[in-house]
C-alpha positions as YAML, in Angstrom:
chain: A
units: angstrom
residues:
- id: 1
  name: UNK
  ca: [-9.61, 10.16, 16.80]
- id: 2
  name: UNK
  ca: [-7.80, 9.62, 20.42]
- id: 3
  name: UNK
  ca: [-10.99, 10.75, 21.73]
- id: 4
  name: UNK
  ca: [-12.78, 7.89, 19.69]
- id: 5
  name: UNK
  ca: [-10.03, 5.18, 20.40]
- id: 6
  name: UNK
  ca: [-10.52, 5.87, 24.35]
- id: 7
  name: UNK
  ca: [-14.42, 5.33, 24.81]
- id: 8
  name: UNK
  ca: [-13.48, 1.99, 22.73]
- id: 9
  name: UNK
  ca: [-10.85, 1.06, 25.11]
- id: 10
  name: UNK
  ca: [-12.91, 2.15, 28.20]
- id: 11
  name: UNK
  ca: [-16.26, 0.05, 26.64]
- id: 12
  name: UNK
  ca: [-13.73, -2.97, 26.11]
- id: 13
  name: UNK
  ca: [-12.28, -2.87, 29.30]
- id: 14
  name: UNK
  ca: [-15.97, -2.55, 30.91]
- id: 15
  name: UNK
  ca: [-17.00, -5.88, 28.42]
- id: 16
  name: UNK
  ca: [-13.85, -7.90, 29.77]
- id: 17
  name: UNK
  ca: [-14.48, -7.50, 32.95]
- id: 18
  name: UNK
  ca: [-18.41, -8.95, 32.67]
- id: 19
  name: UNK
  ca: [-18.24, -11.04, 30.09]
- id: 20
  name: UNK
  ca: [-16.31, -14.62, 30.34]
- id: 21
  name: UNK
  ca: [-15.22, -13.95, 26.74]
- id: 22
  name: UNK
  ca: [-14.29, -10.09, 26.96]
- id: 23
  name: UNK
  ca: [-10.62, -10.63, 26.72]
- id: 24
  name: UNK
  ca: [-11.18, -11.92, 23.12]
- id: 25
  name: UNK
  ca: [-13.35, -8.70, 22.64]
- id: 26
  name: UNK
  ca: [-10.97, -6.21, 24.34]
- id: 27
  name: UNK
  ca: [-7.97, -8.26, 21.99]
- id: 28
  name: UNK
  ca: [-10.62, -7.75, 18.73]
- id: 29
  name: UNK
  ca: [-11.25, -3.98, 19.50]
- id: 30
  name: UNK
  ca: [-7.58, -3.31, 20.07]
- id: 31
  name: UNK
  ca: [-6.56, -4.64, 17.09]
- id: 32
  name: UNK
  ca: [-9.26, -3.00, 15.37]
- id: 33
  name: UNK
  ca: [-8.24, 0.44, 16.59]
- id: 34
  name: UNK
  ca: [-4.94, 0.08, 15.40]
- id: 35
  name: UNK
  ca: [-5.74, -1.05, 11.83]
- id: 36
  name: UNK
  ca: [-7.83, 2.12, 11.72]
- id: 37
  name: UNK
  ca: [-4.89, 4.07, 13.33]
- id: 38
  name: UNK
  ca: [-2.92, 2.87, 10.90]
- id: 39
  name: UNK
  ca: [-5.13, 3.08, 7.40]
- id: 40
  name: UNK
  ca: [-5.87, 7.28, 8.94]
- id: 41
  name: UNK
  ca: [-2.20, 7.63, 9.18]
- id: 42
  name: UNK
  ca: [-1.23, 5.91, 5.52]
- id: 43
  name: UNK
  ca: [-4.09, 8.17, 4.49]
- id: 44
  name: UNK
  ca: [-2.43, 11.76, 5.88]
- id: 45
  name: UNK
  ca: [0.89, 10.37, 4.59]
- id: 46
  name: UNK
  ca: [-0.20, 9.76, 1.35]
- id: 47
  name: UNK
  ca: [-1.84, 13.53, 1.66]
- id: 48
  name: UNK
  ca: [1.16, 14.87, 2.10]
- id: 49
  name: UNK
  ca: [3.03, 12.96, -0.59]
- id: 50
  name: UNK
  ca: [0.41, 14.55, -3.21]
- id: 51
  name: UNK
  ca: [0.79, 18.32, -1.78]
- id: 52
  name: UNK
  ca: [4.98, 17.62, -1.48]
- id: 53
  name: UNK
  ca: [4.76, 17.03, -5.31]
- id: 54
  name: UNK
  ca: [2.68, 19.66, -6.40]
- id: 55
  name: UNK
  ca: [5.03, 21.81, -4.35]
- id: 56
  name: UNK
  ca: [7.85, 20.24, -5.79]
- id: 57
  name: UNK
  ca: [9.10, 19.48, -2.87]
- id: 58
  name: UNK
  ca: [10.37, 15.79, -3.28]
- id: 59
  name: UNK
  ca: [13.67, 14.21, -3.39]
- id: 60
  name: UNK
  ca: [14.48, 12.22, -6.41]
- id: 61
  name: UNK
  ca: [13.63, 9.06, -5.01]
- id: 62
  name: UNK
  ca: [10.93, 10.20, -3.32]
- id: 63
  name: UNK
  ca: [9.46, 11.18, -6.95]
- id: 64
  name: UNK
  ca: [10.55, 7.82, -7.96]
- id: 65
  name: UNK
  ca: [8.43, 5.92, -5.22]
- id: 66
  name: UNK
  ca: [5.44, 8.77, -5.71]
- id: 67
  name: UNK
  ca: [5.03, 7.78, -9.41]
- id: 68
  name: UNK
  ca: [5.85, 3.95, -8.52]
- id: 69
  name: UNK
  ca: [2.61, 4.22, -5.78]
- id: 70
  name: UNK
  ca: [0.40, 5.94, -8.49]
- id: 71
  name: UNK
  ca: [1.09, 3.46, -11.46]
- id: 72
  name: UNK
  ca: [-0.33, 0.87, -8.63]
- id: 73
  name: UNK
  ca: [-3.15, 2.49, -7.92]
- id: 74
  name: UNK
  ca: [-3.74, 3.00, -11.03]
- id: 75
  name: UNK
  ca: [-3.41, -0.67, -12.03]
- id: 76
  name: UNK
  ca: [-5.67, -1.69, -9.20]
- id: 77
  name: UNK
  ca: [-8.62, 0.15, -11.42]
- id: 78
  name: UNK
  ca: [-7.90, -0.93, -14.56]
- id: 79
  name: UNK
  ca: [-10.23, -3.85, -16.07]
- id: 80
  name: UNK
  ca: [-9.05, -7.18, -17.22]
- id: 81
  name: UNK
  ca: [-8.26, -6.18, -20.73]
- id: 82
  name: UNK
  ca: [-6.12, -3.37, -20.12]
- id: 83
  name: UNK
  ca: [-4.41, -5.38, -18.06]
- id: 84
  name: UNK
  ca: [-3.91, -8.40, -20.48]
- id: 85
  name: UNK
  ca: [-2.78, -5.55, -22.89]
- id: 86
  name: UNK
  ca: [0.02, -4.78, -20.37]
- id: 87
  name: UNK
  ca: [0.96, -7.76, -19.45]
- id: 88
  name: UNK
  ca: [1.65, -8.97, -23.32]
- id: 89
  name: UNK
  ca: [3.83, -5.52, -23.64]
- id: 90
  name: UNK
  ca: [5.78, -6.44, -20.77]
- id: 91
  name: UNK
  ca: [6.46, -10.00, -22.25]
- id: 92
  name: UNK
  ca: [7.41, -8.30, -25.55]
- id: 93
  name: UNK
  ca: [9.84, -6.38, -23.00]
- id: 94
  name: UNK
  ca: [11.53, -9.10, -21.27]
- id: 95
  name: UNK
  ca: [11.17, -11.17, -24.55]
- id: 96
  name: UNK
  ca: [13.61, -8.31, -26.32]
- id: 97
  name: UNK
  ca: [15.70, -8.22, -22.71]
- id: 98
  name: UNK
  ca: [16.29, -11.98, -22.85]
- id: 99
  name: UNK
  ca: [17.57, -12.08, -26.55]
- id: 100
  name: UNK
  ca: [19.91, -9.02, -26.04]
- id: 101
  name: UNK
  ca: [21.14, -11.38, -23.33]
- id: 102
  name: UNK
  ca: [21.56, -14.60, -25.40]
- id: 103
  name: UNK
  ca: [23.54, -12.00, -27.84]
- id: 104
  name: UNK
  ca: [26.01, -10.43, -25.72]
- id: 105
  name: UNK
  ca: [26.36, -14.29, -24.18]
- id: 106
  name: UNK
  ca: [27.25, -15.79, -27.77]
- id: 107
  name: UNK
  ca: [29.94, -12.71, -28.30]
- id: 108
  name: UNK
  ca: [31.83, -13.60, -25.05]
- id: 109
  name: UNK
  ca: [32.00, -16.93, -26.30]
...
């Protein structure tokens, strides 16, 4: 990948220099190499992550944030039904939350 990111560099450099817009180019392909830097590293992280769990391996929050990272990539999939079905379940959640509230409220007073 280093490899890769330094021909870039060198052909921006070599654009900047005859072109009266290269700076704008050499700012576009820096930027560019590190968003790909950065989406290859999230990638190998995430890697990890999967093979530190199979291992067991992972701290207790660590699990926490693992399961928390699949439940959104799993909700990024899911269609607009399923997630109409969720979001109704969660209201019937916070629906139940906010009268056990009103409850213990009224007993204090």
């Amino acid at each position: 990948m280093s490899d890769v990111c330094g021909n870039f560099f060198l052909f921006a450099v070599l654009i900047s220099i005859l072109l009266p817009f290269g700076v704008f180019i050499l700012v576009g392909i820096v930027f560019t190499i590190t968003i790909l830097n950065y989406h290859k590293t999230s990638e190998i992280h995430s890697g990890m992550n999967d093979i530190r769990k199979h291992l067991g391996l992972l701290k207790a929050h660590e699990i926490e944030e693992y399961e928390i990272e699949e439940q959104l990539e799993q909700v990024d999939t899911l269609d607009s039904d399923e997630l109409d079905e969720i979001n109704k379940e969660i209201e019937k959640e916070l629906e139940v939350i906010i009268d056990e509230e009103e409850q213990r409220n009224n007993k204090k007073k």
